[in-house]
C-alpha positions in Angstrom: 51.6 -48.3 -78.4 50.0 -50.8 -81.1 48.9 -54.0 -79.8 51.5 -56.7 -80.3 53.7 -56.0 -77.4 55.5 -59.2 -76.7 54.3 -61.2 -73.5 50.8 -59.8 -74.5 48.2 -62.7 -74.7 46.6 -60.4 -77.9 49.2 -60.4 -80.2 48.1 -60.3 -83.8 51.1 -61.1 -85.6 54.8 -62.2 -85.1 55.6 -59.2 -87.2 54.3 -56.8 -84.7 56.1 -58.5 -81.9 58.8 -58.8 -83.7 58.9 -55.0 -84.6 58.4 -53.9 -81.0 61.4 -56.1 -79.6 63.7 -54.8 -82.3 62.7 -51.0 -81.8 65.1 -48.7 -80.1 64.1 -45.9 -77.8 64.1 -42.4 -79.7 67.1 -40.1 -78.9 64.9 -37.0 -77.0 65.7 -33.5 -77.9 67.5 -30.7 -76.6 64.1 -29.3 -75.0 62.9 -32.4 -73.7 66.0 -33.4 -72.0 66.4 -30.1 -70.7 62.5 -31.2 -69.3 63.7 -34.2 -68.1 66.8 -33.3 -66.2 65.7 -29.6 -65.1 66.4 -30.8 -61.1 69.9 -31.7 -61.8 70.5 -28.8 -64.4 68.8 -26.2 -62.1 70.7 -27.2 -59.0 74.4 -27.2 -61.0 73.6 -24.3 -62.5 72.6 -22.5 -59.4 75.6 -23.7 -57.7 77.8 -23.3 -60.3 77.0 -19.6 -60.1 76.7 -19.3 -56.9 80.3 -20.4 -56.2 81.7 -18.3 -59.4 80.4 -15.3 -57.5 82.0 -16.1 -54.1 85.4 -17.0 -55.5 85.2 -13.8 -57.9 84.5 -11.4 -54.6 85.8 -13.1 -51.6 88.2 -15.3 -53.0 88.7 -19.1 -52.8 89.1 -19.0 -49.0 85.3 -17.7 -48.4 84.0 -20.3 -51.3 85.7 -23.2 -49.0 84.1 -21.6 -45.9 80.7 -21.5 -47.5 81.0 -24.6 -49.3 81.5 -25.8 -45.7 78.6 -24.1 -44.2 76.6 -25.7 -46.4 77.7 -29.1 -46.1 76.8 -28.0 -42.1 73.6 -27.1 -42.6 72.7 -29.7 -44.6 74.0 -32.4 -41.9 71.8 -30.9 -39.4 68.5 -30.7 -41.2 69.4 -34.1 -42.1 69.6 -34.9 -38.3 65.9 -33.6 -37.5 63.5 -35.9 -38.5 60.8 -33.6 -39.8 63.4 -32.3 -42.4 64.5 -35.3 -43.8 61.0 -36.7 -44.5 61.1 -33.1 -46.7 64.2 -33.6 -47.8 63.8 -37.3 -48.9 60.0 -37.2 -50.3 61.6 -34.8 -52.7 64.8 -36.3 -53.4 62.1 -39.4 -54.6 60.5 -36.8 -56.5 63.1 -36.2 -58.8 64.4 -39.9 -58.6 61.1 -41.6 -59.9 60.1 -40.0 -63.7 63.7 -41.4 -64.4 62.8 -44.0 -62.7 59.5 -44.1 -64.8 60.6 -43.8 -68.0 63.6 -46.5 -67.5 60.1 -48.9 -66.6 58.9 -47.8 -69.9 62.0 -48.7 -72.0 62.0 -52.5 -70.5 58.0 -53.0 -70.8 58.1 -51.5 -74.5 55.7 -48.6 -73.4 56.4 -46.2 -76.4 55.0 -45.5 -79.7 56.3 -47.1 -83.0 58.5 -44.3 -83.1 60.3 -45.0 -79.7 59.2 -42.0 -78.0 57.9 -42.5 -74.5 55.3 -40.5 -72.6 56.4 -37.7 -70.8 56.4 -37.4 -67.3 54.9 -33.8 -66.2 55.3 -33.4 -62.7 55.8 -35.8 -59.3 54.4 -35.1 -56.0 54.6 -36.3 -52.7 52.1 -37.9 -50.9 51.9 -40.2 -47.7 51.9 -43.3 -49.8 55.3 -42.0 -52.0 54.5 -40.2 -55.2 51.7 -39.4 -57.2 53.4 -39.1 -61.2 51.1 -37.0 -63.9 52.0 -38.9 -67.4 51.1 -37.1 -71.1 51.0 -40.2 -73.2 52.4 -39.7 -76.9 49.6 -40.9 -79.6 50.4 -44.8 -79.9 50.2 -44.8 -75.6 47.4 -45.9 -73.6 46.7 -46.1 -69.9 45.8 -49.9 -71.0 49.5 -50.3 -71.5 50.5 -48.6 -68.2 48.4 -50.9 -66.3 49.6 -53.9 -68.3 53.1 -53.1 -67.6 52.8 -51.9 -63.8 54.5 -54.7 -62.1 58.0 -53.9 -64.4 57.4 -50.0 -63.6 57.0 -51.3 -59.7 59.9 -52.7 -59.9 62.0 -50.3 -62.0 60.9 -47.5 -59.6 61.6 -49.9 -56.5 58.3 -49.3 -55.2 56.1 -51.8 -53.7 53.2 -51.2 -56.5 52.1 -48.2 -58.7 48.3 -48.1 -59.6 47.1 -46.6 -63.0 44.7 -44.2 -62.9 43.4 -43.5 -65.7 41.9 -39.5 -66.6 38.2 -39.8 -66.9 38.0 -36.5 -69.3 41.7 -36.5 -71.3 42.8 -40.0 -72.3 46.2 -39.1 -72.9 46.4 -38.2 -69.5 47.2 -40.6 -66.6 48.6 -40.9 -63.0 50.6 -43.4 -61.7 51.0 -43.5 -58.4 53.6 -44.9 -57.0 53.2 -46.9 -53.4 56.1 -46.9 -51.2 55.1 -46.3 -47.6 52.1 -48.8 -46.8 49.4 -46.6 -45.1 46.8 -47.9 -43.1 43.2 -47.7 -44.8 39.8 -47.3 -43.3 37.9 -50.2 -42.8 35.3 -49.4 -40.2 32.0 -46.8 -41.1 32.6 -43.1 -39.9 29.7 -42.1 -36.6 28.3 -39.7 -39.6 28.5 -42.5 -42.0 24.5 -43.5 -43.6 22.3 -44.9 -42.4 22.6 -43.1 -39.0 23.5 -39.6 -39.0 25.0 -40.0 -34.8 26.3 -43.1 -33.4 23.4 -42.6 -30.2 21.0 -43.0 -33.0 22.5 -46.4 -34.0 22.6 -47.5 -30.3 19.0 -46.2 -30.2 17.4 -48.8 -32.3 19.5 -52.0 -30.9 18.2 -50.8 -27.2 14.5 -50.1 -27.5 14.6 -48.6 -23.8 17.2 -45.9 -24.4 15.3 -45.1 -27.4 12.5 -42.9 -25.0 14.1 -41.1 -22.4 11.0 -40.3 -20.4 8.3 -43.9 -20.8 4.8 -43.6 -20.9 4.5 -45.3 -17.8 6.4 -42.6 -16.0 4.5 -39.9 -17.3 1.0 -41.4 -16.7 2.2 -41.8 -12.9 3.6 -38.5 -11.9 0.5 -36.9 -14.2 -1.4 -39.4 -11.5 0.3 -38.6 -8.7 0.4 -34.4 -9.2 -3.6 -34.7 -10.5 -4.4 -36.7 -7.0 -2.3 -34.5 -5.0 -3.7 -31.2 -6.1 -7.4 -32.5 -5.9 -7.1 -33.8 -2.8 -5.9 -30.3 -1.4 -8.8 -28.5 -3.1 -11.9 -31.4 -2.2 -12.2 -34.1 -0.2 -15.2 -35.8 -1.6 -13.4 -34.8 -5.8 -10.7 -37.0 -4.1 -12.3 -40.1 -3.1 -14.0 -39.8 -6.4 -10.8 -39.8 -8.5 -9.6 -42.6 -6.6 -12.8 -44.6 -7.3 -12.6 -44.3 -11.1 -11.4 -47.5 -13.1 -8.4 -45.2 -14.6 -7.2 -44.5 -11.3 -7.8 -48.5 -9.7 -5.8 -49.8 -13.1 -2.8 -47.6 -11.7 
């Protein structure tokens, strides 16, 4: 929206604050709130018919058995823990661009018409959800990120992050941090500078840096070349052993 948004520290005019406190939130449309409520409208509906075509073939004792099969079956995913997580990570799914937009309302995110962005689609991820927002012209991710801590609050989150998209700038992503999740602080073994944690170790212990020393190689080379020319000449030997190379060893 313009600047002037009350509580702002660059507000140019009372009039503009005065305009954005005063302005009401746009009535959406039929296709929009279809958008906005196609969880809830999908699920009746589906239900709706599905239970219209029970009662119509079976009768009204077989909708109340599978009514009650459902509740069942919905009890016991509910009891194993893998499919709750499902279950609730997407039950937050469709709870947050509500959520999101309710944020928006209170922290006078919306154009000067009263529209506000339109949430496109919430995921789950390990941290809670990850919302993809198309701001309206009059939106910027500058006034997601200035009103972050009310969305945080209206989506009962911990914190939600702007993130800004670095092609599209009507484009942005909030995500939304509900489940803290422990980060990375220490560098991977194929982390840079060293592309193996031996050759890390290598440089701090200069002796485990050569596994064979020049001092063991001159030896046995020593002690093989005397061996063999003591075998093959007696007098070759004696000389060998009387050269300085051979005295220093």
């Amino acid at each position: 929206m313009a600047a002037g948004r009350p509580g702002r520290p660059n507000d140019p005019s009372v009039m503009s604050s005065l305009e954005s406190a005063v302005r009401t939130v746009h009535r959406c449309g039929p296709i929009e709130f279809c958008w906005h409520w196609r969880w809830e409208l999908g699920t009746l509906a589906a239900a709706t018919g599905l239970s219209v075509v029970i009662a119509a073939s079976l009768g009204l004792v077989w909708l109340a058995a599978a009514a009650g099969a459902g509740l069942a079956v919905l009890g016991t995913l509910m009891c194993w823990p893998p499919a709750r997580s499902q279950l609730v990570a997407r039950a937050w799914c469709v709870i947050t661009p509500h959520r999101i937009r309710t944020g928006c309302v209170h922290a006078w995110v919306q154009t000067r018409h009263g529209r506000l962005p339109i949430v496109l689609c919430t995921v789950p991820t390990e941290y809670g959800q990850r919302a993809h927002l198309w701001c309206r012209a009059g939106i910027t991710a500058a006034d997601l990120s200035a009103a972050r801590h009310i969305l945080a609050a209206a989506c009962w989150a911990a914190q939600v992050r702007v993130i800004p998209n670095p092609r599209h700038a009507h484009l942005v992503t909030l995500q939304v941090i509900r489940n803290p999740y422990p980060e990375r602080t220490e560098p991977t073994p194929q982390g840079w500078p060293y592309s193996r944690r031996g050759e890390a170790g290598a440089l701090h212990n200069p002796e485990e840096s050569d596994p064979f020393p020049r001092t063991d190689l001159t030896s046995n080379w020593a002690t093989s070349m005397t061996s063999t020319v003591s075998l093959a000449s007696p007098a070759a030997f004696f000389a060998l052993t009387a050269s300085p190379s051979m005295t220093m060893q």
